[in-house]
FIPAFI-750330 format. One record per residue (C-alpha): y, x, z; residue number from 1. Coordinates in steps of 0.001 Angstrom, whole numbers, padded with zeros to 6 digits. Each point is the difference from the previous one (the first is absolute). Layout:
<pts>
        yy        xx        zz   num
         Y         X         Z   NUM
...
</pts>
This chain:
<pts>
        yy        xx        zz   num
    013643    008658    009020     1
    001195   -002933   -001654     2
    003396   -001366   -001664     3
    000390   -003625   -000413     4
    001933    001443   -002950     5
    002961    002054    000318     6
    000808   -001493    003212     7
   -001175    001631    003147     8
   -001397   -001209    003217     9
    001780   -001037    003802    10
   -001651    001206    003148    11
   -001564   -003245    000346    12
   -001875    000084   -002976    13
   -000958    003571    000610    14
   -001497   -001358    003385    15
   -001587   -002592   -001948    16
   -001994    002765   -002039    17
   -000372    002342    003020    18
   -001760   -002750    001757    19
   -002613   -000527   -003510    20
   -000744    003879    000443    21
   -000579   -000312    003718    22
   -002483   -002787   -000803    23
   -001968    001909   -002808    24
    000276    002959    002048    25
   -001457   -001522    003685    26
    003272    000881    002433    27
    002734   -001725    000770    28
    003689    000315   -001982    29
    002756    001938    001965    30
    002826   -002849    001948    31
    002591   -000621   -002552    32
    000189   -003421    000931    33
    002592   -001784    002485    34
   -001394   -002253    002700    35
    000555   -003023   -002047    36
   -002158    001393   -002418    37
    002275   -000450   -002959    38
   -000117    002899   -002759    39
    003161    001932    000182    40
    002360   -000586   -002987    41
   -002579   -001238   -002016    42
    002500   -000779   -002993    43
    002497    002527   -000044    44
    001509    001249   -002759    45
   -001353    003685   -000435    46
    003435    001101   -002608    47
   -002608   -000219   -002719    48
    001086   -003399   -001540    49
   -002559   -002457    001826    50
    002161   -002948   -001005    51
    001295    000887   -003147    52
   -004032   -000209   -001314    53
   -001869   -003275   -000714    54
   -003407    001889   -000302    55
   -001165   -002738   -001961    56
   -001305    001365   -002367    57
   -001097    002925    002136    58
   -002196   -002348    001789    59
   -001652   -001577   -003013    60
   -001567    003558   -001122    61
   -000164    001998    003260    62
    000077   -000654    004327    63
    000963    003219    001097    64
   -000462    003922   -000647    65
   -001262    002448    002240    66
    000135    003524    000131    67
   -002968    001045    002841    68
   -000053    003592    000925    69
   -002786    002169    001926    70
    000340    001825    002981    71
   -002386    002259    001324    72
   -000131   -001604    003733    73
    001080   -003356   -000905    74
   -001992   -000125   -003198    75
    001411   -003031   -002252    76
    003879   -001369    000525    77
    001971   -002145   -001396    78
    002837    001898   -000457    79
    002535   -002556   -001526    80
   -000776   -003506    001427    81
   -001309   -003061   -001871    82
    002861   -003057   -001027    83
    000474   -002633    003000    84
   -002246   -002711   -001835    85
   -002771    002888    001354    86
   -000573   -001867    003988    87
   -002406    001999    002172    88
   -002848   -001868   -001177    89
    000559    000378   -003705    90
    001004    003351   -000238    91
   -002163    002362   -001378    92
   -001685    002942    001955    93
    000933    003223   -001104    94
   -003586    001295    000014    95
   -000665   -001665   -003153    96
    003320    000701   -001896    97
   -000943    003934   -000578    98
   -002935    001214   -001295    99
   -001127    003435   -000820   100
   -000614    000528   -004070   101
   -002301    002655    000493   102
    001261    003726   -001219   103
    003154    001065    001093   104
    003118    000003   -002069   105
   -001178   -002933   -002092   106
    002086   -002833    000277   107
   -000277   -003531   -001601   108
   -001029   -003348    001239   109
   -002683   -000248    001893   110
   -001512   -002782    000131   111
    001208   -002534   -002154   112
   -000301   -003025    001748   113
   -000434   -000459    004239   114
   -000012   -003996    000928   115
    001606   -000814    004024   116
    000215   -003140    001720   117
    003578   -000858    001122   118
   -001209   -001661    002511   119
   -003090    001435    001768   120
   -002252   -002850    001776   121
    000712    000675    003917   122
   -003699    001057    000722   123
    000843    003113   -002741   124
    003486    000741    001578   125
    002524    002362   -002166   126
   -003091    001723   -002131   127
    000118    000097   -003520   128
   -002318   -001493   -002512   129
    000027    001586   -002892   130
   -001138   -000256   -004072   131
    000131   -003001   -001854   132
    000852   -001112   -003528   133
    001114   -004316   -000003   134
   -000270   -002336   -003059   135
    002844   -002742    000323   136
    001758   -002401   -002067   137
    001200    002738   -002939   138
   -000578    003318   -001026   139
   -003919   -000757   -000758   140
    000723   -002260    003372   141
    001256    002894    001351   142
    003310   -000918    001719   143
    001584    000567    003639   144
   -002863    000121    002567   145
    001808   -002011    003293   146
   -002724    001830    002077   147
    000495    003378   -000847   148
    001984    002567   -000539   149
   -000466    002917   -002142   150
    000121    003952    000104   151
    000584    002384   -003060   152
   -000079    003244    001442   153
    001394    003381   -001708   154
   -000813    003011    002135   155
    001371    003622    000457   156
   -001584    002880    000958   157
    001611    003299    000015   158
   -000817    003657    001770   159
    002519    000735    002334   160
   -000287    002873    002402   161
    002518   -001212    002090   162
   -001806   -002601    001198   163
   -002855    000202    002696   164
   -002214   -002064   -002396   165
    000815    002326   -002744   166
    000749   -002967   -002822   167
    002883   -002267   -000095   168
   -001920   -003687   -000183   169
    002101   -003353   -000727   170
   -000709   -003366   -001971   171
    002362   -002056   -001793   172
   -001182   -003562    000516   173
    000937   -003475   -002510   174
   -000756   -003258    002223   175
   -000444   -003282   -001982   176
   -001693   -002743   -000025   177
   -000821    000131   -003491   178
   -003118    001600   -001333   179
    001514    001855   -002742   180
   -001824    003205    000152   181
    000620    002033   -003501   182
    003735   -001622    000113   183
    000675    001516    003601   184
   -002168    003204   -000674   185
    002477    000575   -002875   186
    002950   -000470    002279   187
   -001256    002235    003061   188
   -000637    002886   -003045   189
    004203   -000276   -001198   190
    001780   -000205    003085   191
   -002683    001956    002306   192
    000875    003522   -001038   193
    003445   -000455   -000084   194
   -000060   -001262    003742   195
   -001482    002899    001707   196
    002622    002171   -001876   197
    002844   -002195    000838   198
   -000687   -001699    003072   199
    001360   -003933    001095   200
    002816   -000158   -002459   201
   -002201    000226   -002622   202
   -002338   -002656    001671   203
    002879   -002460    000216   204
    001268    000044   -003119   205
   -003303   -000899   -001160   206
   -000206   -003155    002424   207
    003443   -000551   -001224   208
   -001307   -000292   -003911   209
   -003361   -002028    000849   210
    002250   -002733    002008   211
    001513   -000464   -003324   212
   -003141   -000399   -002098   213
   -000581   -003690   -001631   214
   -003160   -001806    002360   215
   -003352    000323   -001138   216
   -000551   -003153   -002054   217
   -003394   -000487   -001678   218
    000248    000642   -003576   219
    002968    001617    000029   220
    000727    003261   -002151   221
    002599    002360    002578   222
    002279    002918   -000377   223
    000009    001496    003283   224
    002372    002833    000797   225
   -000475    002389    002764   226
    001665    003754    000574   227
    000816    000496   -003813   228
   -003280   -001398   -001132   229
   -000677   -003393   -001667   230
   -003373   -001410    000292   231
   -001507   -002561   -002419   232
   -002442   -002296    001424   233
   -001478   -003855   -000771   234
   -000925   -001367    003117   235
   -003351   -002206   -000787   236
   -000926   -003155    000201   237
   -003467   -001630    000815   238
   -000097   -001183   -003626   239
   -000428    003501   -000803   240
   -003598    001775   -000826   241
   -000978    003140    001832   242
    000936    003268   -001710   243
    002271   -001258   -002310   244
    004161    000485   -000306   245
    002536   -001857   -001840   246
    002578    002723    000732   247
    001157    001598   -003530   248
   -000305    003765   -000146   249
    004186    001852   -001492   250
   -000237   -002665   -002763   251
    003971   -001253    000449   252
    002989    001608   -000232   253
    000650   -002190    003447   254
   -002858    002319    001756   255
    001645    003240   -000573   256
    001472    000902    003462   257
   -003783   -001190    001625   258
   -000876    003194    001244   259
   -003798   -001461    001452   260
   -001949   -002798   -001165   261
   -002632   -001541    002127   262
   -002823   -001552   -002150   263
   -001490   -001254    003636   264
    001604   -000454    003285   265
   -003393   -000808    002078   266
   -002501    001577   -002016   267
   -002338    002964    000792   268
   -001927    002925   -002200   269
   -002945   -002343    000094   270
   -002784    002450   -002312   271
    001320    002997    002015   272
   -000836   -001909    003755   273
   -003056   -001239   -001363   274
   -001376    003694   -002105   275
   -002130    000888    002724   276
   -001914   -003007    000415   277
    000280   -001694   -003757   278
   -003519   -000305   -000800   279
   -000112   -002512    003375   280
    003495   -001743   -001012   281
   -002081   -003091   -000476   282
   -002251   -000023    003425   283
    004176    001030    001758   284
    001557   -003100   -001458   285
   -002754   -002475    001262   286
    000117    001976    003728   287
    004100   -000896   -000191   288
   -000779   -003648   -001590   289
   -002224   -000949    002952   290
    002632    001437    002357   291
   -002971    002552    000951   292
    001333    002773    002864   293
    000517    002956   -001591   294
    001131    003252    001330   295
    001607    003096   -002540   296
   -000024    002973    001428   297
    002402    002403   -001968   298
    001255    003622    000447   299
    003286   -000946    000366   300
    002457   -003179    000809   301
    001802   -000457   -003753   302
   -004557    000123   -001159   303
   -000815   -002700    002687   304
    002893   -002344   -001073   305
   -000385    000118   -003842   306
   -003627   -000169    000346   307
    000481   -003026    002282   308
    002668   -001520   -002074   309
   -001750    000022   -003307   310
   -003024   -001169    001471   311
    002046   -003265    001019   312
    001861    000031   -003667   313
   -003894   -000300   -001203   314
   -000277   -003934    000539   315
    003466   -000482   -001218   316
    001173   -003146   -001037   317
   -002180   -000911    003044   318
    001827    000239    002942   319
   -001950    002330    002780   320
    000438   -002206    003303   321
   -001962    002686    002271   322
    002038    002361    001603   323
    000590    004077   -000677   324
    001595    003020    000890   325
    000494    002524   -002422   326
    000601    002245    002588   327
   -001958   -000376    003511   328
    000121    002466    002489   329
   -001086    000425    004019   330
    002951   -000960    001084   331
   -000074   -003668   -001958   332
   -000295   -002782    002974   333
   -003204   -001077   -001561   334
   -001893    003168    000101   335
   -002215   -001673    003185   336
   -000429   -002777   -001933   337
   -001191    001790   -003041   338
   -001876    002523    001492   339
   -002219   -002122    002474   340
   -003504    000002   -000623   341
    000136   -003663    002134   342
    000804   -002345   -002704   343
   -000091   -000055   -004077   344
    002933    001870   -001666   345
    002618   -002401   -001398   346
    000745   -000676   -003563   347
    002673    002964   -000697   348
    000055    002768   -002198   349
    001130    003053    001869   350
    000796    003103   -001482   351
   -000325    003108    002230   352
    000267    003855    000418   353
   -000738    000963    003212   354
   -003608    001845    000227   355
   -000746   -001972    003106   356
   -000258   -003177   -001816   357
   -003255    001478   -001725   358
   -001441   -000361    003323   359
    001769   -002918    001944   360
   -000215   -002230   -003364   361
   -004298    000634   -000912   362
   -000222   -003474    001101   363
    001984   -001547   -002945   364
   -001780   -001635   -002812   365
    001844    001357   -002944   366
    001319    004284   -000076   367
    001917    001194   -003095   368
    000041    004291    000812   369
    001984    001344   -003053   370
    001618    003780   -000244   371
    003392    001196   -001396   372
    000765   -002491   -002639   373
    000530    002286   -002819   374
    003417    000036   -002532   375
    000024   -001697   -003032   376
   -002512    001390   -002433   377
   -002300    001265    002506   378
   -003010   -001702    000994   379
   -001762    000228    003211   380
   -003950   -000164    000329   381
   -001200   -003582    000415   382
   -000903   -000563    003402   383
   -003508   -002008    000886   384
   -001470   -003063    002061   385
   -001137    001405    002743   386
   -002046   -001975    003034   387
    002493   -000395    003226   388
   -002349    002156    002218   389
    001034    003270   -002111   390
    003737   -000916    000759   391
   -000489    002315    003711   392
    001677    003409    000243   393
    003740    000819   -000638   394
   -000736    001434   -003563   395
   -001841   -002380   -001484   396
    000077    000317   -003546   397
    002462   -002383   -002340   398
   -001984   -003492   -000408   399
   -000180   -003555   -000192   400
   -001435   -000702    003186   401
   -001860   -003987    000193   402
   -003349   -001722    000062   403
    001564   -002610   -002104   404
   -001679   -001208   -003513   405
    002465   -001174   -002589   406
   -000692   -003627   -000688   407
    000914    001023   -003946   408
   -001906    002515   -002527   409
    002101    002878   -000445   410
    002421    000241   -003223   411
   -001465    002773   -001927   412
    002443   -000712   -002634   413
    003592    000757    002100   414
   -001975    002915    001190   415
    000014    001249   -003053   416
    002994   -000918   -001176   417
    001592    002134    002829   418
   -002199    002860   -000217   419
    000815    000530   -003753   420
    003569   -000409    001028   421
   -000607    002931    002627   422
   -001735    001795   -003094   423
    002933   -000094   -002184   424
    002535    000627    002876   425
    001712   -003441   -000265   426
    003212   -000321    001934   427
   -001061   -001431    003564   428
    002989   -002820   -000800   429
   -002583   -001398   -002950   430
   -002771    000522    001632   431
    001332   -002338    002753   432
    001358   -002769   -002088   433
   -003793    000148   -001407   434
   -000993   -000698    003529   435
    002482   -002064    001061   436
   -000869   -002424   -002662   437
   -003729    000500    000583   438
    001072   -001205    003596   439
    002129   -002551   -001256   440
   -002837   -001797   -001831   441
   -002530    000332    001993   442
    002278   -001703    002700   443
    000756   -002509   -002136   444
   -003514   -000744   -001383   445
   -000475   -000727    004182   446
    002587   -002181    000972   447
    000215   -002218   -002771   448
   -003062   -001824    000598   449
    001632   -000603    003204   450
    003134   -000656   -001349   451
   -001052   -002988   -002405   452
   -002028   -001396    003150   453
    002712   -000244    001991   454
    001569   -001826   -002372   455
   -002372   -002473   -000837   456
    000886   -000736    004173   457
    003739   -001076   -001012   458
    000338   -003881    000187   459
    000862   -001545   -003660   460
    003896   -000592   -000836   461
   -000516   -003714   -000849   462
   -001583   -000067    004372   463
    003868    000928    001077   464
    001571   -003230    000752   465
    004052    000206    001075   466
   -000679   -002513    002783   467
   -002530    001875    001179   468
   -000431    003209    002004   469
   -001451    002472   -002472   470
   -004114    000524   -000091   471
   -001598    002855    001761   472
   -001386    003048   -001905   473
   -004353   -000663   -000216   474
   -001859    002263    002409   475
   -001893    002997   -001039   476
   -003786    000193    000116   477
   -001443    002837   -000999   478
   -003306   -001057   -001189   479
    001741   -002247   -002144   480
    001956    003302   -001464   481
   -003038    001688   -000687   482
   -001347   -002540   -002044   483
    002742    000486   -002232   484
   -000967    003507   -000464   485
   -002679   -000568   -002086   486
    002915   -001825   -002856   487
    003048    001835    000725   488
   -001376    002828    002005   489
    001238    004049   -000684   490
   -002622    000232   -002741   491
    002344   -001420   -002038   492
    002801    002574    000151   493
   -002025    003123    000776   494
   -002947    002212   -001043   495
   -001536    001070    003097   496
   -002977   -001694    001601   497
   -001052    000298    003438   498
    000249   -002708    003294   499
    003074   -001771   -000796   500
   -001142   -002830    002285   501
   -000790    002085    002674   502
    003615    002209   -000343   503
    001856   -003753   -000110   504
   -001765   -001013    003391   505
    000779    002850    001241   506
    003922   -000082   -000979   507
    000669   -003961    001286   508
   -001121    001767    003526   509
    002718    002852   -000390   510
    003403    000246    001134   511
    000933    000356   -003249   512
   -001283   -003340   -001312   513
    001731   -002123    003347   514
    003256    001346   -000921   515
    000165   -000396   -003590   516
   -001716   -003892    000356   517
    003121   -000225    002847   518
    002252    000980   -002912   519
   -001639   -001744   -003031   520
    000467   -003235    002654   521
    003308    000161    001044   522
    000970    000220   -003861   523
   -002157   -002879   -000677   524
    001558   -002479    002241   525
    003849    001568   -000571   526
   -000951   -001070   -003474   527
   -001322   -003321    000773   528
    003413   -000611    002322   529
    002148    001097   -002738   530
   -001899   -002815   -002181   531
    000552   -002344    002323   532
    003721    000193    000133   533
   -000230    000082   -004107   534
   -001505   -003543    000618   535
    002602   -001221    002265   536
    002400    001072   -002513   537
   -000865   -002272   -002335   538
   -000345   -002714    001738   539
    003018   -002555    000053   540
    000709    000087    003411   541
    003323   -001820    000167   542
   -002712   -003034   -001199   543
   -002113    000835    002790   544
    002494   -000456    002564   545
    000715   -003420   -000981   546
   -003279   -000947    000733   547
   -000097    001865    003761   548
    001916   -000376    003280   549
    003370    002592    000766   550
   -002227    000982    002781   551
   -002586    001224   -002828   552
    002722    001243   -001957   553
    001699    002428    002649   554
   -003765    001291    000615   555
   -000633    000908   -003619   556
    003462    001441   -000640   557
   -000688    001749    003317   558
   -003618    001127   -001546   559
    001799    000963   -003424   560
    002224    002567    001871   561
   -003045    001521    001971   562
   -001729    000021   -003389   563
    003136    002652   -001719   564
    000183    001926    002947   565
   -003845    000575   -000181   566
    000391    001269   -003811   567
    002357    001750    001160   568
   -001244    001827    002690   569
   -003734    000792   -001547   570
    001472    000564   -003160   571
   -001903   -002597   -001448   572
   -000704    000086   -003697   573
    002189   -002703   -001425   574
    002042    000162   -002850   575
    003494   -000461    000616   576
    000687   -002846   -001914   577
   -001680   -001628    002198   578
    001632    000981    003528   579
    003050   -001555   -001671   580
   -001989   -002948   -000857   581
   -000779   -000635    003420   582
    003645    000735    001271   583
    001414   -002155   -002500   584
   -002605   -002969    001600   585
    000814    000860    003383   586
    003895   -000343   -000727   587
   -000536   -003323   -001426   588
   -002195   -001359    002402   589
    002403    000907    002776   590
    002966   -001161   -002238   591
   -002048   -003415   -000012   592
   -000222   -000443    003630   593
    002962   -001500    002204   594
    003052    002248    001167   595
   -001360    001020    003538   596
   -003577    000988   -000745   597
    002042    001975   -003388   598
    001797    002395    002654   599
   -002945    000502    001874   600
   -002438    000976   -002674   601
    003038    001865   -001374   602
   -000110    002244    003292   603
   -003277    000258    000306   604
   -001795    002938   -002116   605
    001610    001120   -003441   606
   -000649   -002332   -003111   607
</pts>
């Protein structure tokens, strides 16, 4: 089910869906259509206020909802039907939206986080493709995704004799494009309960309060309201460091109707994810650095994606460019791909529960086998390396499964530093922020050898002439990077030894390394453009066209314009002062040029 908000659904957007489910489900959709092939009353007015909502702000924080029910013959259904933006090849199969948390009667959200394409590629069809957890341009770069969507899933399981099954089953499912994991986990556990007691009134009036929450801007300290409740929460920037909140705990009379306060809208119980396998948290963050395939196989789906999630968070601030899937199941449109013993598994982290991936996945490289990740304060026996060939029968035994030798000496000293904390029965929240900032540094201590590089490959200022188009960005050569190792190499910033060399030439091959160059690049040479149109700023131009033909002077005014709609359109970083520089030169120069060329330069762009 899904509400685009309070507002319901016509019968052609119901076909819309109905086709999706056909797709995912291999038969064809029942005939609602006319010959013409027009959805019926695709934009009728349902009685429930359509056009009386702007679902602006609904759209910043969510998609849809869905409510997906089971049935014993027709197993998963969408039982109220995803918002019209939702076309048969973005809408998302029900088969994914519910999944089973294990003992009956124990509700909650399970799993956090489930990652679909809106639009599947046509060789995949309707399938879903699930898990993921995006950096972007705030929030730790962690804003809207535009290639996925995502699932927060709270599911209910209740006996009931009176059904053939014997348990009533049903999800309640938040669609957004944002990663915002904790902030949406939060949100499922206030309104959930109160939904399957009251039904789609109660679901409405929810959409109805979310519509009306501020947008999501970076930085930003919110109040949000929703059913009676007022939630607190700073959405982040990607100025912020990992682990750490600005939000201030009931300090101001102002704060006293905040009935929850979110120190963290993305983040994850990193020490309790990682418990199992801490004294190989070093050897797991080089596997996800490289962009190594890994495969965690977990008892259940809300295990799979936290384990999978906080292995991602473990690079943080580098940005994981690889793809994965907290949740991956046999019904994911990759599992041929995945699964075939013909070619080399991709770089994706997939996190699993199914028994039959112990089999079908032997082949992969890298196997993470933990248990039941325990509740805070109790602390699970450490699993072991174990060789790949040992990885064969249904119960194998929890494990880090991999022929792979760390490039680094193990860090004795965080070892430590964790077990005493496991001695002494530190709160798991310390205990991650202790790991989160060994992460954090050791991270650091990696990239910014790389970082200063890549800087020494930015042309000088004093190169950028106005008159000129501005000078390219030097190429990178990697032997000539690791001969700056030996000066400004990770020895620098951090105590471990080991084959730094050898772990760098591995990286500049990795996923990982091509997208973050890609990024470091494009910054680069928005940078050098917004220097460029500093320097034609300060130029006197009206003296330059005194010295040129009109012809010349139509083509820069004409060049000018293209120049402010570029800023403006890759949000290049230029300081505003001097946008209205530049408008103030183009005005002039147009002002200085005779009456007919004025009214066509006037008409053409914006000044």
């Amino acid at each position: 089910m899904a509400l685009r908000g309070p507002a319901g659904l016509g019968p052609g957007s119901r076909r819309r869906l109905d086709e999706a489910v056909a797709a995912a489900e291999g038969r064809e959709a029942p005939a609602l259509v006319a010959a013409g092939g027009a959805p019926e009353d695709d934009e009728e007015d349902d009685g429930r206020g359509r056009g009386l909502l702007r679902w602006d702000g609904f759209s910043a924080w969510l998609h849809c909802v869905c409510v997906v029910g089971f049935d014993l013959e027709l197993g998963q259904a969408v039982e109220v039907r995803p918002g019209p933006a939702l076309s048969p090849s973005s809408a998302p199969a029900p088969g994914w939206l519910q999944q089973s948390p294990g003992p009956a009667g124990g509700p909650g959200p399970h799993p956090p986080c489930i990652r679909a394409w809106p639009v599947s590629p046509p060789a995949l069809g309707g399938a879903a493709v699930l898990g993921h957890f995006p950096w972007e341009d705030h929030g730790l770069r962690l804003g809207k995704d535009p290639a996925y969507f995502y699932g927060y899933v709270y599911f209910r399981q209740v006996r009931d004799k009176t059904l053939k099954r014997g348990y009533f089953q049903k999800s309640l499912v938040l669609i957004s494009r944002l990663p915002y994991i904790h902030f949406f986990h939060t949100v499922l556990k206030q309104i959930a309960p109160e939904y399957f007691e009251k039904s789609e009134p109660y679901l409405e009036a929810a959409c109805n309060d979310v519509d009306r929450w501020p947008a999501p801007v970076p930085g930003k300290t919110l109040h949000l309201p929703i059913m009676g409740v007022v939630m607190k929460v700073r959405i982040p920037t990607c100025h912020d460091k990992p682990g750490t909140t600005q939000i201030v705990q009931f300090t101001q009379q102002a704060d006293t109707n905040i009935s929850v306060i979110l120190p963290t809208v993305h983040e994850v119980d990193l020490f309790r994810c990682f418990c199992p396998v801490f004294l190989h948290s070093q050897m797991l963050w080089e596997l996800v650095l490289l962009g190594e395939p890994l495969v965690v196989m977990a008892p259940s789906p809300s295990e799979s994606s936290e384990t999978v999630l906080a292995l991602v968070n473990c690079i943080s601030p580098l940005k994981y460019f690889s793809d994965f899937r907290p949740y991956f199941t046999i019904h994911d449109s990759e599992f041929k791909e995945y699964t075939t013993r013909t070619q080399a598994p991709p770089s994706v982290i997939l996190g699993v529960t199914n028994p039959f991936f112990a089999k079908t996945l032997q082949h992969w490289p890298h196997i993470i086998r933990i248990g039941d990740l325990k509740p805070t304060g109790e602390i699970p026996k450490q699993v072991k390396v174990k060789k790949l060939k040992n990885l064969k029968t249904l119960d194998s035994k929890p494990g880090v499964y991999t022929s792979y030798k760390p490039y680094l000496n193990r860090d004795e000293e965080i070892i430590k530093q964790l077990q005493k904390g496991i001695q002494q029965k530190r709160p798991s929240e310390a205990q991650s922020v202790i790991l989160r900032r060994y992460f954090l540094e050791l991270t650091q201590s990696f990239i910014i050898p790389l970082e200063r590089y890549v800087a020494s490959l930015m042309p000088l200022q004093k190169s950028i002439s106005p008159w000129k188009s501005p000078p390219q960005i030097r190429q990178f050569l990697p032997e000539e990077f690791m001969k700056t190792l030996e000066k400004t190499g990770p020895q620098l910033t951090s105590r471990l030894k080991g084959d730094w060399i050898g772990l760098y030439r591995h990286f500049l091959k990795s996923p990982n390394f091509d997208g973050w160059f890609k990024t470091r690049r494009k910054e680069m040479t928005q940078k050098l453009e917004a220097l460029h149109l500093e320097a034609l700023c300060e130029e006197d131009l009206l003296l330059w066209i005194q010295k040129h033909t009109e012809v010349e002077t139509v083509d820069l005014v004409l060049k000018l314009k293209n120049k402010l709609l570029q800023a403006d359109r890759e949000h290049l970083p230029v300081k505003p002062d001097t946008m209205e520089k530049l408008r103030t030169h183009i005005d002039a120069i147009i002002l200085a040029l005779p009456e007919d060329l004025q009214g066509i330069l006037l008409k053409t762009g914006m000044t």
